[in-house]
N, C-alpha and C positions, 0 to 999 in steps of 0.2 A: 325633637326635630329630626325628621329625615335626610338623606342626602340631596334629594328633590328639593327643599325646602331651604338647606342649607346653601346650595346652590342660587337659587331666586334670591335670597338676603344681600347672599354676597355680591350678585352682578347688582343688584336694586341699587346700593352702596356704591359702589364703584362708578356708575352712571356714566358707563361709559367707558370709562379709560381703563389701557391696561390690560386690552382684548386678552392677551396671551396668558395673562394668570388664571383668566377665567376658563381657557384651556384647559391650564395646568391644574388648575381645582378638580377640571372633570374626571383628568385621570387618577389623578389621588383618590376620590369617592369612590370610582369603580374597579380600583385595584384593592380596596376592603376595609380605607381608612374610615372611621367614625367621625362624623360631624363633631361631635362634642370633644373630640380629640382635638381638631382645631381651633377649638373658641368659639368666643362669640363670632358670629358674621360679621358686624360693625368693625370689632377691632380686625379681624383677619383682611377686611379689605383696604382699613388703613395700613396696615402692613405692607400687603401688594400694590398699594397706588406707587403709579409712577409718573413723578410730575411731566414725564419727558415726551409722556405719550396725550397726543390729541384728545382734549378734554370733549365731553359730549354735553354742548347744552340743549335747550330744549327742542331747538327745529330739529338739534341732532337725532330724534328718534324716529324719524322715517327714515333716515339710514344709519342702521346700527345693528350688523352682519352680527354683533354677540346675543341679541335677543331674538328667541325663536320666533318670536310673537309676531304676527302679520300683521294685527289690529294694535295700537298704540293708543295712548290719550293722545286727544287732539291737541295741536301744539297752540293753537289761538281758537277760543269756544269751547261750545259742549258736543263732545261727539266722539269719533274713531278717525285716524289719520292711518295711512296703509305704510309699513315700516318696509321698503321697497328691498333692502339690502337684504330682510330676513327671504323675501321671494327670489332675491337671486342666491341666497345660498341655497333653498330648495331648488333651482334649477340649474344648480349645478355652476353657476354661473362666478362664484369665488366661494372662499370657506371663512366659518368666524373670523379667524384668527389674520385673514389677508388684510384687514386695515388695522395698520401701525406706525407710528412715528418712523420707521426706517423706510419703510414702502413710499408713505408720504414722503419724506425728504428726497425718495431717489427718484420721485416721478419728474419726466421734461417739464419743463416750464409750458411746451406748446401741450401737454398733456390738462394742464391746471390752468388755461385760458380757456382750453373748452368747457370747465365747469363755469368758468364767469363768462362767457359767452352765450350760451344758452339761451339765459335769460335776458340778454340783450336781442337776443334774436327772437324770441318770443315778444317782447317790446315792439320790433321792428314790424312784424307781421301784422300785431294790432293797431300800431299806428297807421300803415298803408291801407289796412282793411274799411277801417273808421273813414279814413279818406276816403274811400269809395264808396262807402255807406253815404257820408253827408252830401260828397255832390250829388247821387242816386235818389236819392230821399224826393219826397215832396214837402219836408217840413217835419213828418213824423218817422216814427221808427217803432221793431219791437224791443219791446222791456220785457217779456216773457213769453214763453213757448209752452205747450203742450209737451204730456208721452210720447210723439210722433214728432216732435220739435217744430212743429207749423205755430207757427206765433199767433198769441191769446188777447195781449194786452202791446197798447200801442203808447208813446208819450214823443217829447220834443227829442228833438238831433241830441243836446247835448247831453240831457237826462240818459237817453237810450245810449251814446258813446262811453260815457264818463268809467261805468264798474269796467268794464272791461278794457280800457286804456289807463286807467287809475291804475289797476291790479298789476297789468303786466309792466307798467313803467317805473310804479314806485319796486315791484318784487324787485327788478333789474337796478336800480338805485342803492337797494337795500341789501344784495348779493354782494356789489361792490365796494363795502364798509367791512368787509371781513379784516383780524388781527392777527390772522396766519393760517399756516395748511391746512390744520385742523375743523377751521370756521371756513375759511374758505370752500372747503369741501362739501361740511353738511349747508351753509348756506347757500351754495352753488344748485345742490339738489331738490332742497325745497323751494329754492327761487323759482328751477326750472318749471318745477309742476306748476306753482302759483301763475308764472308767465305765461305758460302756452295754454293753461287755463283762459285767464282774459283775453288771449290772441283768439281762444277759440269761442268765446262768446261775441269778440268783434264778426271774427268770419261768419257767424252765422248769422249775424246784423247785414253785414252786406249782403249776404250770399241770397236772402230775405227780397230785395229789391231786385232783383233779376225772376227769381220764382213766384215772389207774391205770399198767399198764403196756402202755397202746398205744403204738405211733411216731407222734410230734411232727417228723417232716421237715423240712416248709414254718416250722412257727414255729424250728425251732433253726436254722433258715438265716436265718432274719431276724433272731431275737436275739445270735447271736452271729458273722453276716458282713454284714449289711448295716444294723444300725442303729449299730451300733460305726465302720461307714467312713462313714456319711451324717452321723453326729452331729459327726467329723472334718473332715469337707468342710466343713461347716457353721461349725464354729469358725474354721479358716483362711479361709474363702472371703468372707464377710461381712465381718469388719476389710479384709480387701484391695478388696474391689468399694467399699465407703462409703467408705475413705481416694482410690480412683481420683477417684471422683464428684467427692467435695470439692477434690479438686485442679483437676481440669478444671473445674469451676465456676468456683473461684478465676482461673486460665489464660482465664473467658471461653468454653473448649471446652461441648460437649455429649457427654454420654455415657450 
């Protein structure tokens, strides 16, 4: 087993927790240590777990700053989920190691509303939206859209409301059942997508009743790929930068 290898065991293991050893593993490896020097990977990362640090369950892997990987298993189905934490370490946006039990704990509370927020406000959008979709309507509505997002297939008010007020109402229900910082967080994140996901299948149900059937392009691209990842970015990114702050303020540092 190589170091490459060695490495992938031990964070697979860890699943999560414990950002910082997986750190400290890196430099071990590339200062000359041998994998086989440390053991097995299973026992090595029950070694390094630490109960103290926010466990990652499975929504947690679209945000999980210690995996490089952009593409994840999908947290519910068959497919690929986009692990958003590993794109904001590529863009510079925080480093692995910035989510930790100490970060979390020193982030504002008004910082840790805004992850359970989010997806109440993605909630909110869909509901008002659907409202204006149903008084708008004549009865029917679209259930699907074209490449061009100009609507294909048509069904009742309620059939055509339901995915898209289900989604973002129950994500936001679902968001605030969290059992601490840690859950609160990754489920803050993945709420958000799911919520302004269905907000943005409501908007394009109304938005439908005003235009008819032209293509909606530009807005099906913003409602349902870039306000679903920004509202995500957003939920992860702010508990993490306000808990750094407070830390390095505490520390004395500037940041």
């Amino acid at each position: 087993m190589n170091s490459d290898d060695f490495y992938t065991a031990v964070r697979d293991h860890l699943r999560g927790r414990n950002p910082q050893a997986l750190v400290d593993l890196r430099d071990l490896l590339d200062s000359g240590l041998r994998p086989e020097d440390l053991g097995d990977p299973a026992d090595y990362a029950a070694m390094v777990s630490d109960t103290d640090i926010p466990r990652s369950s499975a929504y947690g892997r679209v945000w999980d700053p210690t995996n490089p990987n952009i593409f994840v298993r999908r947290v519910v189905g068959i497919g690929w989920d986009a692990n958003l934490a590993a794109i904001a370490v590529k863009l510079g946006w925080m480093r692995p190691d910035d989510l930790d039990a100490d970060v979390l704990d020193a982030a504002p509370e008004s910082a840790m509303r805004v992850t359970t927020a989010l997806p109440l406000l993605g909630a909110g959008i869909a509901v008002a939206a659907s409202a204006v979709a149903a008084v708008r309507s004549d009865g029917r509505l679209p259930s699907g859209w074209d490449i061009g997002f100009r609507p294909d297939r048509y069904t009742g008010r309620v059939r055509a409301l339901a995915p898209g007020v289900g989604m973002s109402v129950g994500s936001a229900l679902w968001a605030s059942r969290f059992t601490d910082r840690g859950d609160r967080l990754s489920r803050g994140v993945y709420a958000s997508s799911l919520s302004f996901l269905g907000a943005g299948v409501s908007v394009l149900t109304a938005r439908s009743t005003y235009r008819g059937e032209l293509a909606q392009p530009g807005l099906g691209v913003v409602c349902l790929v870039v306000a679903p990842t920004a509202a995500s970015l957003v939920a992860g990114l702010v508990p993490i930068r306000q808990g750094l702050r407070a830390t390095w303020k505490e520390a004395g540092l500037h940041g």
